[in-house]
C-alpha positions as CSV (number, residue, x, y, z in Angstrom):
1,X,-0.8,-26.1,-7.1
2,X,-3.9,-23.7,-8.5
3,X,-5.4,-21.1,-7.4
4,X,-9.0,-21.7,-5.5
5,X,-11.7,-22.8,-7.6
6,X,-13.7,-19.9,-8.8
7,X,-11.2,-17.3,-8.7
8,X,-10.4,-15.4,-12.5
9,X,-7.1,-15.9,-13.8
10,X,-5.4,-14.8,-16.9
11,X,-2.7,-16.8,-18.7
12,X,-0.2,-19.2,-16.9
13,X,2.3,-16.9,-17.1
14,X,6.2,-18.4,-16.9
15,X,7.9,-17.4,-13.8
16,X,9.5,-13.5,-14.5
17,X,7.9,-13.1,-18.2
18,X,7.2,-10.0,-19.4
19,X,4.8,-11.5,-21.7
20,X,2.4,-13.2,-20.1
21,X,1.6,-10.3,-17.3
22,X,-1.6,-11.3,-16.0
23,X,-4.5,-8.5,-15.6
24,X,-4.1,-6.0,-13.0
25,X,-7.3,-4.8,-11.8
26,X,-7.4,-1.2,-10.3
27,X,-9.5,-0.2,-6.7
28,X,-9.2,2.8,-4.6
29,X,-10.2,1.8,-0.8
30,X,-11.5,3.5,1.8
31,X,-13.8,6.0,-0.6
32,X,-17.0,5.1,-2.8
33,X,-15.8,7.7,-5.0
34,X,-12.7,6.7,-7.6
35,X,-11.5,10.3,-6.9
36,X,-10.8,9.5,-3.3
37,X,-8.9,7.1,-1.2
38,X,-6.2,5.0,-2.0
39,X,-5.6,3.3,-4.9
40,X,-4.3,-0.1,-5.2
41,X,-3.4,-2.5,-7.6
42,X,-4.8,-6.0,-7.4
43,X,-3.6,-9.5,-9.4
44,X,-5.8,-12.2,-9.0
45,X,-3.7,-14.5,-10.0
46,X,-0.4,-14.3,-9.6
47,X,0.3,-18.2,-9.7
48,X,3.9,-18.6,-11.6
49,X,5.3,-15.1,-11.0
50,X,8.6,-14.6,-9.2
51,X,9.7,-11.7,-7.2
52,X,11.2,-9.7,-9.7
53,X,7.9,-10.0,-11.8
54,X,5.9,-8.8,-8.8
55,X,7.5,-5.9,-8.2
56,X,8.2,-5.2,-12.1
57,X,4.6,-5.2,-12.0
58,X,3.9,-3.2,-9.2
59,X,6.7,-0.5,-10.5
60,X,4.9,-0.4,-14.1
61,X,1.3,0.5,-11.9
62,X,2.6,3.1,-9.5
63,X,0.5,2.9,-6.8
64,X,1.6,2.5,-3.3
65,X,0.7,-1.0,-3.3
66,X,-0.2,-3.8,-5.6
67,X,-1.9,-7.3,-4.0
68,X,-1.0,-10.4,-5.1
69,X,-3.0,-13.5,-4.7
70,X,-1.9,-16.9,-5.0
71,X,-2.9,-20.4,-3.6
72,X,-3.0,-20.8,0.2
73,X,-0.4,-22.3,1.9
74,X,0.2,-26.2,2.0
75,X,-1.7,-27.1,5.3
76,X,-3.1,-24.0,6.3
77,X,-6.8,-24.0,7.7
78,X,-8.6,-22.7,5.2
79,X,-12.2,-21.6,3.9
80,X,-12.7,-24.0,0.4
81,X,-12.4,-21.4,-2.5
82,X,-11.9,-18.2,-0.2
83,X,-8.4,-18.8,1.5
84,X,-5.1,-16.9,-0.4
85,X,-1.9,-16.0,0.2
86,X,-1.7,-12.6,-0.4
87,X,1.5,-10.1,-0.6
88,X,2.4,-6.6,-1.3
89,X,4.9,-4.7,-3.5
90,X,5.1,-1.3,-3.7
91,X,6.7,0.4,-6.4
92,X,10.0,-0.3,-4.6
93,X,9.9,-3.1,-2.0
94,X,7.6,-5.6,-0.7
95,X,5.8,-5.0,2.1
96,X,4.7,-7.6,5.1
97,X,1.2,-6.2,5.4
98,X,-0.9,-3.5,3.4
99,X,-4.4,-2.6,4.5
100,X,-6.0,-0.8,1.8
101,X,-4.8,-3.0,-0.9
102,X,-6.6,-6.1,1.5
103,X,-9.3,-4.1,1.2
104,X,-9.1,-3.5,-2.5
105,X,-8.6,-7.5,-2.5
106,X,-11.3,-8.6,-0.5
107,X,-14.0,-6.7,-2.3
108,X,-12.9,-7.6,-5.7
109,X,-13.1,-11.3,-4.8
110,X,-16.3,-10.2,-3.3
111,X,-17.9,-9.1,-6.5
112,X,-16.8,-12.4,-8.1
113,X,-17.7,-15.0,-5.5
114,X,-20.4,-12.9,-3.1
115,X,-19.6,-11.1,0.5
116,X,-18.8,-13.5,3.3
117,X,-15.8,-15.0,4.7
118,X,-12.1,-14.5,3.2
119,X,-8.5,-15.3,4.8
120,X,-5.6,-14.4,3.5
121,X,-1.9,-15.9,4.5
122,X,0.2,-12.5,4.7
123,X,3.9,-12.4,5.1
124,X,2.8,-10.7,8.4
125,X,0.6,-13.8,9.7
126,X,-3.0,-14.5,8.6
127,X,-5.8,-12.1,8.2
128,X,-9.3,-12.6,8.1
129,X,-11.5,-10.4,6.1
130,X,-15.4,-10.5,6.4
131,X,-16.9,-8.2,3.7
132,X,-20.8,-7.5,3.3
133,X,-22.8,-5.0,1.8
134,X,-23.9,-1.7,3.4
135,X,-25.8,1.3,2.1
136,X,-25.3,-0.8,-1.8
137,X,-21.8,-0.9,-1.4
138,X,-19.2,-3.9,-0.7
139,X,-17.1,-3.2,2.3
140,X,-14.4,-4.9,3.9
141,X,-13.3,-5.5,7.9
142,X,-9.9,-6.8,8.1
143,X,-8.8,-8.5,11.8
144,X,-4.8,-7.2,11.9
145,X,-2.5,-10.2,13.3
146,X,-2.0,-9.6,17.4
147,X,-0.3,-5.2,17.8
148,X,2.3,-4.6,19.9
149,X,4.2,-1.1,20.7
150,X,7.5,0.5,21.7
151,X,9.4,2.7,22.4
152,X,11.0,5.3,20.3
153,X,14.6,6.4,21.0
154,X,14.5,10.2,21.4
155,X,17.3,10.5,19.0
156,X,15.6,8.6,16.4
157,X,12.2,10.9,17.0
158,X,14.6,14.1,16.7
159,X,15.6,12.6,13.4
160,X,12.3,12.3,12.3
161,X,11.1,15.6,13.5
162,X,14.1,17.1,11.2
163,X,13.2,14.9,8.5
164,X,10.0,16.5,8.7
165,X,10.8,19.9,9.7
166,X,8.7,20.1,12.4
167,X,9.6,21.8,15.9
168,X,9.4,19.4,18.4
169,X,7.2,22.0,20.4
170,X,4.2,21.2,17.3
171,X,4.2,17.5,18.8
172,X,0.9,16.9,21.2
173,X,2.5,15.8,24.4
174,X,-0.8,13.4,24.9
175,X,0.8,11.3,22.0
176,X,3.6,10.5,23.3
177,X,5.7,8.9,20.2
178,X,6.1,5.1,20.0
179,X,6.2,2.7,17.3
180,X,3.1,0.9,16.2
181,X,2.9,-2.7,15.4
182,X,-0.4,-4.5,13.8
183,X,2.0,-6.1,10.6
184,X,4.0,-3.2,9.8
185,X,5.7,-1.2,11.7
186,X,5.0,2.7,12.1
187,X,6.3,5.9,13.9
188,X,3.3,7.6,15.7
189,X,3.7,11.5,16.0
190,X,0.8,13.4,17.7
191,X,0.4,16.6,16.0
192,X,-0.8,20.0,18.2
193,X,-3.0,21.2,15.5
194,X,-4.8,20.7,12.8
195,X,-2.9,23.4,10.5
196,X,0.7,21.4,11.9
197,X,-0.6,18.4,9.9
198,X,-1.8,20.2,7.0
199,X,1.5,21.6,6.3
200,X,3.4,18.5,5.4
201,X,6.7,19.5,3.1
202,X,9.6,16.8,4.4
203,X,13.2,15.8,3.3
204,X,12.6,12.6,1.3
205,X,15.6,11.2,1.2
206,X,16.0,11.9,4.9
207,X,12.8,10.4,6.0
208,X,13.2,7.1,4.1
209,X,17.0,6.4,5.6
210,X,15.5,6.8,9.1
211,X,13.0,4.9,8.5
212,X,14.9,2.1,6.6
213,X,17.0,2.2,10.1
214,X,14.2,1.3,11.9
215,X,12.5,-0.8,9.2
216,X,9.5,1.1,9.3
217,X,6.4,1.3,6.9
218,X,4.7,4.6,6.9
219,X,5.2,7.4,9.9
220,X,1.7,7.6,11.1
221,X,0.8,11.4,12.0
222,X,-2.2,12.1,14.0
223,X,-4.2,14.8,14.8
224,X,-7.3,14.4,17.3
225,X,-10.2,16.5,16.2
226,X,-12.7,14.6,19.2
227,X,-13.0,11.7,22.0
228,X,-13.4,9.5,19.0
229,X,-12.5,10.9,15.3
230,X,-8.9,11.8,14.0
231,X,-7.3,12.8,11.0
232,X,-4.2,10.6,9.7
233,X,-1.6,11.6,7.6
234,X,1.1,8.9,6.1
235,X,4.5,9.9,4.3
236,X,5.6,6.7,2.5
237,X,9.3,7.1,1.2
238,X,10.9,3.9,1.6
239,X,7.6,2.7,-0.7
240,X,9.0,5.2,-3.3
241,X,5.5,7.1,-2.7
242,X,5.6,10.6,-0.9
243,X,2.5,10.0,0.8
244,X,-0.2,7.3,1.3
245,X,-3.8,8.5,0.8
246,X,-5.2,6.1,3.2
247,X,-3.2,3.5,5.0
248,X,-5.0,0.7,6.6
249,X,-2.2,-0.9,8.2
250,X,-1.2,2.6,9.9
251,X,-4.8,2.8,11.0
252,X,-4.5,-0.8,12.7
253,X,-1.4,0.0,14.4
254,X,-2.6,3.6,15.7
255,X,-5.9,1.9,17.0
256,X,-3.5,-0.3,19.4
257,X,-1.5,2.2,20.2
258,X,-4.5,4.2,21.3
259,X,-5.7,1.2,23.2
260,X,-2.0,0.8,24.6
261,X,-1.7,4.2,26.4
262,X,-5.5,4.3,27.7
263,X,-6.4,6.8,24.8
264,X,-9.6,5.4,24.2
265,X,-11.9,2.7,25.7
266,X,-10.6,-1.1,25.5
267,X,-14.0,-1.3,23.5
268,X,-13.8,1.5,20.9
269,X,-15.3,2.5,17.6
270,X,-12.6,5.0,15.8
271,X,-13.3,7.1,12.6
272,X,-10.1,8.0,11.0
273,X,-10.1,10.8,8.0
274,X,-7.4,10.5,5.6
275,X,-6.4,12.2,2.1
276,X,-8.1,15.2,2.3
277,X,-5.0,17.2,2.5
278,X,-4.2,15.5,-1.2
279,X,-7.7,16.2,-2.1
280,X,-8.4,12.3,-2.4
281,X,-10.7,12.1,1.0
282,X,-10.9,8.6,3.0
283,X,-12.4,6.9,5.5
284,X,-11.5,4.4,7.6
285,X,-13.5,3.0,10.4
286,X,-10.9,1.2,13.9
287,X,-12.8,-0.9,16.2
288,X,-11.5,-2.5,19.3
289,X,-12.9,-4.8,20.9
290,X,-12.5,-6.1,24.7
291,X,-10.9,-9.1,25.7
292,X,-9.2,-9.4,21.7
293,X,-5.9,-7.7,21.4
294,X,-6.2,-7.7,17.7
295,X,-7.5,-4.4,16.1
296,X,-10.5,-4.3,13.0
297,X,-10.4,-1.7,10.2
298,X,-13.6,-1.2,8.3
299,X,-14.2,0.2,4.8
300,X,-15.2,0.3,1.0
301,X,-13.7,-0.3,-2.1
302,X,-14.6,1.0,-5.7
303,X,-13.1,-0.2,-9.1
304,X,-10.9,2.5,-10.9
305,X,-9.7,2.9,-14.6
């Protein structure tokens, strides 16, 4: 099978050749300005590439994640020219769902085929992204497959908290630590204060072999600055990446876990700040809506490079 009509491909590369890489465009979501958000690689044509290309590729970019976008599934429902499957490799593993790099995706097939409509067959579920423009710029809304949440064995948070080096008395007790589903799963720590999440210095090694125990993404560490704004921080070991400038998938999963434990409103509009701590500032934008368990996260792309 091809890829949709309209989309740009490269060559029709032979499945794990070096040779015939396709073109790997570069975005940083979540910022208007190259010099902030998170970067992510995106193939828009992957058609012919096996696993151990994909990930070759993503290793030789270096970025947290790289988005790959082949044909859409035999018998999925489908929009004619804007449905994909889409998956994620970081520089280490793949992953089931990445939110900035869908981002990253869904503007760049913008630019070529117009804002509207896109859907994309994830190894999480599918994901609908509607992108239009706003203020001059391209920016997407993803709709994260249906959250769920639960608990966190105390041993496994004590782990993390040494992992981390943080006391457990820096943990907001109003954030009660769960792990967040919305197509990856995260560990949600509340921190107390501000300066608690600035100061981020953790045992690498340590993080990623709890977290490969409980088969989690990115730890998701929050800080609540109002009723509705937070800062988000996002160590990413098991991607081979210490941290992750701004983590759209983290974002969906807090806003359910926010909804979950009557944090917010069932209807909610979230602004989430992340990267400024690695002087690459983001923002991402969580709405919930009422009666729709699923969670929306909102925000621009830029090409890089």
């Amino acid at each position: 099978m091809t890829i949709n009509d309209g989309l740009a491909a490269s060559s029709s590369p032979t499945a794990g050749t070096a040779a015939a890489s396709p073109e790997v465009l570069r975005y940083t979501a979540f910022s208007a300005d190259p010099a902030g958000g998170n970067p992510a690689g995106v193939v828009l044509d992957a058609t012919g590439l096996d696993d151990a290309a994909l990930l070759g590729i993503a290793a030789e970019v270096g970025f947290s994640e790289t988005a790959f976008l082949t044909a859409p599934p035999e018998g999925a429902a489908t929009i004619p020219g804007r449905t994909y499957t889409l998956r994620f490799f970081s520089p280490l593993a793949e992953v089931s769902f990445c939110g900035h790099a869908t981002v990253a995706t869904a503007v760049a097939l913008a630019e070529r085929h117009g804002p509207g409509e896109f859907v994309f067959a994830t190894p999480a579920g599918t994901v609908p992204v509607s992108v239009d423009e706003h203020d001059g710029a391209l920016r997407a809304t993803l709709t994260s497959v249906e959250p769920h949440t639960e608990e966190a064995a105390p041993e496994d948070v004590a782990e993390a908290l040494a992992a981390l080096g943080w006391p457990a008395a820096d943990l907001d007790p109003g954030f009660p630590p769960r792990i967040a589903y919305a197509g990856a799963r995260h560990l949600v720590l509340g921190a107390a204060t501000r300066e608690r999440l600035a100061d981020l210095d953790y045992d690498f090694d340590r993080l990623a072999g709890l977290m490969r125990k409980l088969d989690l993404t990115t730890v998701q560490l929050v800080w609540r600055e109002s009723a509705s704004v937070f800062h988000v921080r996002d160590p990413f070991p098991v991607g081979g990446v210490v941290e992750d400038p701004a983590t759209g998938a983290a974002a969906a999963a807090l806003g359910a876990y926010l909804r979950e434990r009557g944090l917010v409103g069932t209807d909610a509009t979230l602004t989430l700040h992340q990267g400024h701590d690695l002087g690459r500032p983001g923002l991402l934008e969580v709405t919930l809506r009422a009666g729709d368990p699923r969670v929306r996260v909102t925000g621009t792309a830029t090409r890089i490079g």
